[in-house]
Backbone and ligand atoms as CSV (ligand in chain L), in Angstrom:
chain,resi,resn,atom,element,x,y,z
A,1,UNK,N,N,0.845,-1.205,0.000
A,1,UNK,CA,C,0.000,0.000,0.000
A,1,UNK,C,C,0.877,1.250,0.000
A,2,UNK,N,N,1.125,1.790,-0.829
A,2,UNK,CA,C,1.397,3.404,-0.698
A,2,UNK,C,C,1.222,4.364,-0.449
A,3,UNK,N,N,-0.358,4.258,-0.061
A,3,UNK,CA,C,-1.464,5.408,0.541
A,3,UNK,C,C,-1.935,5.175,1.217
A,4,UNK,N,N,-1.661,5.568,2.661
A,4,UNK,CA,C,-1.869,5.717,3.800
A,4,UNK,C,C,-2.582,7.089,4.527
A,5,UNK,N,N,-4.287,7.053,4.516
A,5,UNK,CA,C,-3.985,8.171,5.240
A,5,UNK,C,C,-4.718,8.379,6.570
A,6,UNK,N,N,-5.462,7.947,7.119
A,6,UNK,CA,C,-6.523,7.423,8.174
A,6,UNK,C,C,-6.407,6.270,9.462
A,7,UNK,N,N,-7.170,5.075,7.841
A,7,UNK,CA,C,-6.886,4.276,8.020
A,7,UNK,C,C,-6.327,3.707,6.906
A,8,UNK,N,N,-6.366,2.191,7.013
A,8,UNK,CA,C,-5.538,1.461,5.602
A,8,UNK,C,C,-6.804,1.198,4.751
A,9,UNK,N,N,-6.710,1.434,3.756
A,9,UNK,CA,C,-7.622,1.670,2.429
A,9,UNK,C,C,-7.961,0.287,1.961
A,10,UNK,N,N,-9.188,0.023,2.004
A,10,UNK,CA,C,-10.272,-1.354,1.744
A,10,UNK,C,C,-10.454,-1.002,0.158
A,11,UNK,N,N,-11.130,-2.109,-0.557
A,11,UNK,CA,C,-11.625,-2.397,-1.874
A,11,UNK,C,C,-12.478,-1.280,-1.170
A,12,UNK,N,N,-13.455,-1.168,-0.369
A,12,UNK,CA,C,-14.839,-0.518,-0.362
A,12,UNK,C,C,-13.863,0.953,-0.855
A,13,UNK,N,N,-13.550,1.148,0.560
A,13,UNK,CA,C,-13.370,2.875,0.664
A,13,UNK,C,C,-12.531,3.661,-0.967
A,14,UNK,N,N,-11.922,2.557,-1.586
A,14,UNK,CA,C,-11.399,2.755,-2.958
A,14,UNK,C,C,-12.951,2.818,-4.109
A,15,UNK,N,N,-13.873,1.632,-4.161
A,15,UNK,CA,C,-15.043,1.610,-4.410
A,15,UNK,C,C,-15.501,3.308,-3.901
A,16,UNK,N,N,-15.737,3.546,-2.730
A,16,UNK,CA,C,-16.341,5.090,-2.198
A,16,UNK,C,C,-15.417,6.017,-3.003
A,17,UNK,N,N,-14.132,5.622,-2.752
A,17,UNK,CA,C,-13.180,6.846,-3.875
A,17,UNK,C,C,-13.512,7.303,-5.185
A,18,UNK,N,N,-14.291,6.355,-5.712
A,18,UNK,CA,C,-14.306,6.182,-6.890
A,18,UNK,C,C,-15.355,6.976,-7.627
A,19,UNK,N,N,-16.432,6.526,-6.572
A,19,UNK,CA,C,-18.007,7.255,-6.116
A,19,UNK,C,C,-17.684,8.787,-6.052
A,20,UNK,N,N,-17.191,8.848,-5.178
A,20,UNK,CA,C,-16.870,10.648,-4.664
A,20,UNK,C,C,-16.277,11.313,-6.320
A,21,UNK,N,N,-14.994,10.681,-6.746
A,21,UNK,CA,C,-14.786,11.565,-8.049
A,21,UNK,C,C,-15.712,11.455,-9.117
A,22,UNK,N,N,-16.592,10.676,-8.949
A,22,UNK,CA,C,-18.244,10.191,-9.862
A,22,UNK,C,C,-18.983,11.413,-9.361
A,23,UNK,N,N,-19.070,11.546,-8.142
A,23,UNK,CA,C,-20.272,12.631,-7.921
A,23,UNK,C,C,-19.419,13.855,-8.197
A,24,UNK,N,N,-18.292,14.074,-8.112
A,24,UNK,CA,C,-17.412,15.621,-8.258
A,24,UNK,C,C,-17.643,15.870,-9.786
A,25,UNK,N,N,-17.713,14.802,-10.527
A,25,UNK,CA,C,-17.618,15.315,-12.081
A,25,UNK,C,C,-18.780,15.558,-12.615
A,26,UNK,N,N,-20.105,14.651,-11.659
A,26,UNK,CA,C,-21.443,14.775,-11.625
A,26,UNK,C,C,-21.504,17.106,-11.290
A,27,UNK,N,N,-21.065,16.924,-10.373
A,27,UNK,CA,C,-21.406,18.030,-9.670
A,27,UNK,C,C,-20.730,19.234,-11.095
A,28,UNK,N,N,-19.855,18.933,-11.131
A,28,UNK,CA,C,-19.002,19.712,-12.576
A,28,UNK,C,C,-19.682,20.064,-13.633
A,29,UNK,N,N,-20.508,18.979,-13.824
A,29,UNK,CA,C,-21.475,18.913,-14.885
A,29,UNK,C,C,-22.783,19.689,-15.160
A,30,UNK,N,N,-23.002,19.262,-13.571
A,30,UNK,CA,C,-24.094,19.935,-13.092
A,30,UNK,C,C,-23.647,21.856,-13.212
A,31,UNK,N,N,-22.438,21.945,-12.974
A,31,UNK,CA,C,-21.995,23.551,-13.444
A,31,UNK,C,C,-21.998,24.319,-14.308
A,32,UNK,N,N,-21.463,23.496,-14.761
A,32,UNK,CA,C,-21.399,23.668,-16.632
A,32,UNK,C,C,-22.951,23.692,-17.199
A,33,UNK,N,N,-23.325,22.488,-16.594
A,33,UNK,CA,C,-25.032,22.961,-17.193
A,33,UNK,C,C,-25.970,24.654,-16.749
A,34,UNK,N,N,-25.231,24.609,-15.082
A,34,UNK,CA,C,-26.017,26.306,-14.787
A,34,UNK,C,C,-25.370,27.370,-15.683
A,35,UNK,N,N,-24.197,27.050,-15.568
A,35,UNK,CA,C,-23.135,28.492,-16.296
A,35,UNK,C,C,-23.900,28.118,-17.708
A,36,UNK,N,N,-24.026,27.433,-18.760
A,36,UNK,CA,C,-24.698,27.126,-20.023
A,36,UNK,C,C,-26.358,28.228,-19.633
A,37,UNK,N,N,-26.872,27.696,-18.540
A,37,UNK,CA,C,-28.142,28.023,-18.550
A,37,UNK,C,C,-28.256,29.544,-18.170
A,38,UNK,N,N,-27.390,30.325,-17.217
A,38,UNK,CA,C,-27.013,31.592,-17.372
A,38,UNK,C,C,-27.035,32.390,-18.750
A,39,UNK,N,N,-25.909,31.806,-19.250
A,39,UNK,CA,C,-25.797,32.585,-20.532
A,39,UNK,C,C,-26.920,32.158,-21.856
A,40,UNK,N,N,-27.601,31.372,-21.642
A,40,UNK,CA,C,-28.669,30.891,-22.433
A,40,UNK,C,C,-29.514,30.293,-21.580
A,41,UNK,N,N,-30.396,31.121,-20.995
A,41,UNK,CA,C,-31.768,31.234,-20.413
A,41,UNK,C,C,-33.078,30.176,-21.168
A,42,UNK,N,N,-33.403,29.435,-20.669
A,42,UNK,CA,C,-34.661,28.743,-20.910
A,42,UNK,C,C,-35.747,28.827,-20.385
A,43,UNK,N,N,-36.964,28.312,-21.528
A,43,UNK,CA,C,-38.165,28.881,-21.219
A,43,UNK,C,C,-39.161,27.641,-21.477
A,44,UNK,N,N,-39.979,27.369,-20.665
A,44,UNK,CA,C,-40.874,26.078,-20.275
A,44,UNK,C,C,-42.100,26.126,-21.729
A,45,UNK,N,N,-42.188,25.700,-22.863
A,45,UNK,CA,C,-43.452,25.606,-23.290
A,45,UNK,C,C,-44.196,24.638,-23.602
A,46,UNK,N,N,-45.372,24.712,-23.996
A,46,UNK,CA,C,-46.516,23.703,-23.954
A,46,UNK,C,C,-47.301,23.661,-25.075
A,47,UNK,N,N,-47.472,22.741,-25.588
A,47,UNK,CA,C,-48.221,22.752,-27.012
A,47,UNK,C,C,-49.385,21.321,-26.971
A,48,UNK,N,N,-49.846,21.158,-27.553
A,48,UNK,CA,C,-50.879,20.315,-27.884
A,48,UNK,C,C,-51.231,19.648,-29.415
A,49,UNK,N,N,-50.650,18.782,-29.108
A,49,UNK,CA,C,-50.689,17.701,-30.710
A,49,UNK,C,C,-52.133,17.786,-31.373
A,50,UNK,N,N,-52.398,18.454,-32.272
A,50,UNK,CA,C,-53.231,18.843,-32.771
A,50,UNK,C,C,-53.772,17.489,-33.654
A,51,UNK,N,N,-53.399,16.828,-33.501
A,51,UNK,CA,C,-53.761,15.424,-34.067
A,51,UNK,C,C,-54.164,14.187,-33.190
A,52,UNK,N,N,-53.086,14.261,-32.248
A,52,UNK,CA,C,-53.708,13.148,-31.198
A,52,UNK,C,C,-54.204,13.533,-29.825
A,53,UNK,N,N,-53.478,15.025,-29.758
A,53,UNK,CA,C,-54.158,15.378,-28.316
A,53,UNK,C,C,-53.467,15.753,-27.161
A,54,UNK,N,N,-52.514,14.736,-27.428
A,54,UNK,CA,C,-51.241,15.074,-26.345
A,54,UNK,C,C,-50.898,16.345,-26.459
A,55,UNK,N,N,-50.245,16.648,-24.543
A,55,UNK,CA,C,-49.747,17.799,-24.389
A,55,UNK,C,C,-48.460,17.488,-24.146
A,56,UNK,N,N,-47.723,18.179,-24.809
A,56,UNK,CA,C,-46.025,18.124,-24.601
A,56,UNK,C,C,-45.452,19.258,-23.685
A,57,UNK,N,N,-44.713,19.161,-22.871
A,57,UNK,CA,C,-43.982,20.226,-22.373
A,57,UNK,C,C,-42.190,20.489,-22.835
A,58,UNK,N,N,-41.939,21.024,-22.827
A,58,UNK,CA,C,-40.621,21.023,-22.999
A,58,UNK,C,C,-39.723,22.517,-23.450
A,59,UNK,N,N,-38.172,22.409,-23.138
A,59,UNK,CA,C,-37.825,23.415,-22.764
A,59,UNK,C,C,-37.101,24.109,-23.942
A,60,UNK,N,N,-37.227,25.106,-24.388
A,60,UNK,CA,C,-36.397,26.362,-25.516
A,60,UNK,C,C,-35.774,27.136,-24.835
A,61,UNK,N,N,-34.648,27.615,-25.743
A,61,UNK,CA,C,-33.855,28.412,-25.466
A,61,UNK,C,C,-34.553,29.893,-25.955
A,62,UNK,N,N,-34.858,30.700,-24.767
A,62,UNK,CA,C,-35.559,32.159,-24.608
A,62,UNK,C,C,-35.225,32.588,-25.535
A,63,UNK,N,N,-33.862,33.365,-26.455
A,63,UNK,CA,C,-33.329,33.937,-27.139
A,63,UNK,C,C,-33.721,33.046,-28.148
A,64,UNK,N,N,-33.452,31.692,-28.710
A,64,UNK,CA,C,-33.982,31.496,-29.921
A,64,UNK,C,C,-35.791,31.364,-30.326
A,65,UNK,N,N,-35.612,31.289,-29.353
A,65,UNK,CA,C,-37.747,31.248,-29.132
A,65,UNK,C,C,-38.007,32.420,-29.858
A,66,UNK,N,N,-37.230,33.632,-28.995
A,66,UNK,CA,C,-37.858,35.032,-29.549
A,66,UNK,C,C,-37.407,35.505,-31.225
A,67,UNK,N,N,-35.991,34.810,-31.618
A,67,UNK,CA,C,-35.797,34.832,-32.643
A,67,UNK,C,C,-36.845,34.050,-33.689
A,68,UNK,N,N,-37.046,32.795,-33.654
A,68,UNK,CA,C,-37.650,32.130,-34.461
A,68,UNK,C,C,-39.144,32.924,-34.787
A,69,UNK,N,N,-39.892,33.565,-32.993
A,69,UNK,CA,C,-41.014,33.983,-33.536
A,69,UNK,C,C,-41.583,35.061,-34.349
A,70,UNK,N,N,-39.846,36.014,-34.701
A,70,UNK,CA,C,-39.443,37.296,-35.285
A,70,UNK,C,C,-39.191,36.716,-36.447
A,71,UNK,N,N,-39.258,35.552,-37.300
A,71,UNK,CA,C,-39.361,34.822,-38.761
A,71,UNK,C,C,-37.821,34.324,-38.489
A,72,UNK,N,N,-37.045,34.009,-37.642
A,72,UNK,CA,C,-35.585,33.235,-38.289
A,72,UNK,C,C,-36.443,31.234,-37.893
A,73,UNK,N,N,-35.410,31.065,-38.851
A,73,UNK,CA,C,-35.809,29.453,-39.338
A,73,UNK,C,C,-35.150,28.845,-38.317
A,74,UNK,N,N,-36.480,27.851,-37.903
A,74,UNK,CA,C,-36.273,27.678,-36.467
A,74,UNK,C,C,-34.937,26.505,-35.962
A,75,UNK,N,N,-34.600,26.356,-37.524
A,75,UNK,CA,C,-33.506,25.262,-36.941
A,75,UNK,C,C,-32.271,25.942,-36.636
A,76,UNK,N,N,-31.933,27.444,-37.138
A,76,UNK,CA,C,-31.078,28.108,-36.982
A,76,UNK,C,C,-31.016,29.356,-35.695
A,77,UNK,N,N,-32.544,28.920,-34.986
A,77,UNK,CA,C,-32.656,29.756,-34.176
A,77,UNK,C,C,-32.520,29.069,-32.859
A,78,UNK,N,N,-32.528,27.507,-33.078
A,78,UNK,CA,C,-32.931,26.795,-31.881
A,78,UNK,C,C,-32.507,25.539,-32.005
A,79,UNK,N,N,-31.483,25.042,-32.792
A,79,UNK,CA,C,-30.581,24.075,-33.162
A,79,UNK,C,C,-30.631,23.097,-32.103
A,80,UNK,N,N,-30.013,23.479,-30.533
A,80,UNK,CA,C,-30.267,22.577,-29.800
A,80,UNK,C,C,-31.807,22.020,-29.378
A,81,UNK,N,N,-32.707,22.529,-29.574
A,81,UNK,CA,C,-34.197,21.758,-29.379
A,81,UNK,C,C,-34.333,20.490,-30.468
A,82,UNK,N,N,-34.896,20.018,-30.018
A,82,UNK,CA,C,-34.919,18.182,-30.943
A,82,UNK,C,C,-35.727,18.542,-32.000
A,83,UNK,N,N,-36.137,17.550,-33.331
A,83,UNK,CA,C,-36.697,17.447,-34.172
A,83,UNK,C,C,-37.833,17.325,-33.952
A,84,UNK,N,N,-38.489,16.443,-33.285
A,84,UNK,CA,C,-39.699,16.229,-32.693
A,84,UNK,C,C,-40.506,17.558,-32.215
A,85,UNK,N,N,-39.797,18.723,-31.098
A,85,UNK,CA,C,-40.525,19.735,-30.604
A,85,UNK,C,C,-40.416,20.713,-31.725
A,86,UNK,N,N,-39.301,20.417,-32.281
A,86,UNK,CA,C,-39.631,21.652,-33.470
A,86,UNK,C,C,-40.563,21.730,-34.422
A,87,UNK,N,N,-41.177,20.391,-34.878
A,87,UNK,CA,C,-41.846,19.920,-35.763
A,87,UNK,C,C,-43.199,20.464,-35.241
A,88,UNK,N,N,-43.486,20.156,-33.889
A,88,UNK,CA,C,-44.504,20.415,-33.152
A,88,UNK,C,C,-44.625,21.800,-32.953
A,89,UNK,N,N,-43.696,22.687,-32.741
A,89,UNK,CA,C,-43.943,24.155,-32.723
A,89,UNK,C,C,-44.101,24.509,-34.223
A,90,UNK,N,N,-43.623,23.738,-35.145
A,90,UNK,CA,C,-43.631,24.666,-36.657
A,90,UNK,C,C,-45.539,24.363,-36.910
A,91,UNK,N,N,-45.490,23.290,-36.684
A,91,UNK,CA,C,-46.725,22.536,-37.613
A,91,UNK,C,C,-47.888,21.658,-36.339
A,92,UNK,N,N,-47.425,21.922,-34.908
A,92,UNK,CA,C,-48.727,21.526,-34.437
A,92,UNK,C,C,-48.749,20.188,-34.120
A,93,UNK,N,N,-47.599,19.251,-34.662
A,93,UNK,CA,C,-47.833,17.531,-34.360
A,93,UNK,C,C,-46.855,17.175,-33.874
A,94,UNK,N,N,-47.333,16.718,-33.125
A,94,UNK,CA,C,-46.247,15.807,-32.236
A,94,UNK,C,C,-45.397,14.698,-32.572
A,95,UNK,N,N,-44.399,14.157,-32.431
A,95,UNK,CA,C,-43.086,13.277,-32.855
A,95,UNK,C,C,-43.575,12.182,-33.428
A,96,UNK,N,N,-44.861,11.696,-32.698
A,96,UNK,CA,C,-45.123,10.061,-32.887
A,96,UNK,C,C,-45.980,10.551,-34.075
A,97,UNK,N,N,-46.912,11.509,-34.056
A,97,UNK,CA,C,-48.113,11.797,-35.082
A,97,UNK,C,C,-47.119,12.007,-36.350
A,98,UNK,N,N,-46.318,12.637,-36.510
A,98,UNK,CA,C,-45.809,13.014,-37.467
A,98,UNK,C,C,-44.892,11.754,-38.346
A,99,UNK,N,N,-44.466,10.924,-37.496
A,99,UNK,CA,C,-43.766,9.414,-37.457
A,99,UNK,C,C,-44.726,8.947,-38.163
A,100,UNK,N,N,-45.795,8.813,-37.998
A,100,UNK,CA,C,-47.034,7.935,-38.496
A,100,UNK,C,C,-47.571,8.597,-40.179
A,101,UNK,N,N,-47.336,9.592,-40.066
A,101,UNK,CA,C,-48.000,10.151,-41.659
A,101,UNK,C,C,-46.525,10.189,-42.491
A,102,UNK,N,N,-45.782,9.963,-41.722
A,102,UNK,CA,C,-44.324,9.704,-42.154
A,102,UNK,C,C,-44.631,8.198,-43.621
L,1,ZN,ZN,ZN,-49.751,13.568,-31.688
């Protein structure tokens, strides 16, 4: 053993070591996601599949929201939102409805 600092270091507490730099990079991540969400603010919306009914929720980026609804093309306004919600904000149908007339 070369590392000594307590006590003498078990499979577990190496197992727990392992855990702890799991949750530190967790937690890192988790940073990077607020600092992301700082500088690009999100905004909760809700639509209704005009075909089957369902209500979707899901989240846009504020700044491209307001762009897209000022005429920029929404894939260039909002790139990171999925295919599915975009489809649904352009045209009203939801991922699976649109899958199906697909
Ligand atoms: Zn639908």
């Amino acid at each position: 053993m070369s590392e000594h600092r307590e006590e003498t270091i078990t499979p577990q507490d190496e197992k727990r070591r392992m855990t702890a730099a799991e949750v530190q990079e967790r937690r890192d991540e988790g940073f990077r996601r607020m600092a992301e969400e700082l500088r690009n603010p999100m905004t909760r919306v809700q639509r209704r599949c005009i075909s089957c009914g369902m209500v979707v929720e899901f989240e846009v980026p504020e700044e491209g929201f307001k762009e897209w609804k000022a005429g920029e093309l929404i894939q260039n306004a909002m790139p990171e939102v999925g295919e599915d919600e975009r489809e649904l904000l352009i045209s009203g149908i939801c991922g699976q409805c649109f899958d199906r007339m697909r």
